[in-house]
C-alpha positions in Angstrom: 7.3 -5.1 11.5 6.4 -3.0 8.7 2.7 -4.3 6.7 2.9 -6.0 3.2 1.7 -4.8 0.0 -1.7 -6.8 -0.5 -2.3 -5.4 -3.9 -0.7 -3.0 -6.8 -3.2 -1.0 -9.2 -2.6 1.3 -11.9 -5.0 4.3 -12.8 -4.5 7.2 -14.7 -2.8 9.1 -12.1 -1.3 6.5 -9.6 -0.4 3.4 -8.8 -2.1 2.3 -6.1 0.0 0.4 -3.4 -2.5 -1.4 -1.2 -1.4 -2.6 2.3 -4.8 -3.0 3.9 -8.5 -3.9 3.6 -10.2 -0.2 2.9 -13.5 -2.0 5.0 -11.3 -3.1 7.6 -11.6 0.4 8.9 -14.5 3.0 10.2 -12.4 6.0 8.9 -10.0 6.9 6.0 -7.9 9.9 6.1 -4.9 11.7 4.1 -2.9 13.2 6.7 -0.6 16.4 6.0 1.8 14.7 8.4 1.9 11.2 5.7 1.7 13.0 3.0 4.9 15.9 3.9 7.1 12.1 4.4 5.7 10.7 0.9 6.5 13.8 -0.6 10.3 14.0 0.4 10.4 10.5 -1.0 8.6 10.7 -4.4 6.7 14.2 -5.0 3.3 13.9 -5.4 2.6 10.7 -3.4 -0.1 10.2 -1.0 -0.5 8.1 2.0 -4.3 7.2 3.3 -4.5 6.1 6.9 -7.3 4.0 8.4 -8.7 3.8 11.9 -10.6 1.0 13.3 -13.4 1.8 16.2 -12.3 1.9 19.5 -8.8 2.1 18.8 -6.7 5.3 19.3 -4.1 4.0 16.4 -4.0 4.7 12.4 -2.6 2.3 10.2 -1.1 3.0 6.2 -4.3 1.4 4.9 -2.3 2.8 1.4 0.1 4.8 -0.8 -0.6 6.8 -4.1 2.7 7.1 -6.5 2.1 8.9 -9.2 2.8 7.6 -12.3 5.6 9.7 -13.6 7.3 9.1 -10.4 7.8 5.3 -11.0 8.4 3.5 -14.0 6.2 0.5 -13.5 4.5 -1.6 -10.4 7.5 -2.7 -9.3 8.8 0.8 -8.6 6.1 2.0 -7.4 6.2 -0.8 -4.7 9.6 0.2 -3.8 8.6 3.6 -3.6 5.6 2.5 -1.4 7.9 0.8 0.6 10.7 3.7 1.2 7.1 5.9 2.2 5.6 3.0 4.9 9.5 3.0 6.2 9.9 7.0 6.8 6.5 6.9 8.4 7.5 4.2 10.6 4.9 2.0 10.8 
């Protein structure tokens, strides 16, 4: 079962489509493998990853769609969405 968007933020640059608690997790990372499957669904979009010690897994902790590639919040969650599916979580 894919996770659920806990929270939608707009910056300058992004909107930032929050799945996770960032402090739920010892490590943060933007993988080249996440980031190649964003890109191929909106160009420029970033995926961050989150470990938690003493397990071997990464979970989307979230996704970064830049602003000219959706409209609003609600696009962007879509977006978010179409990422967190192609990744396969």
């Amino acid at each position: 079962m894919p996770p659920t968007i806990s929270a939608v933020e707009t910056s300058d640059d992004y909107v930032h489509v929050r799945y996770r608690d960032p402090d739920a997790f010892d490590q943060i990372r933007t993988p080249d493998w996440a980031a190649k499957a964003a890109r191929s669904v909106a160009q420029g979009s970033e995926v961050r990853t989150g470990d938690r010690e003493g397990d071997d897994d990464w979970f989307v902790q979230s996704v970064l769609v830049p602003r000219d590639a959706a409209a609003n919040e609600g696009d962007a969650r879509e977006v978010a969405e179409e990422i967190v599916a192609k990744i396969g979580e």
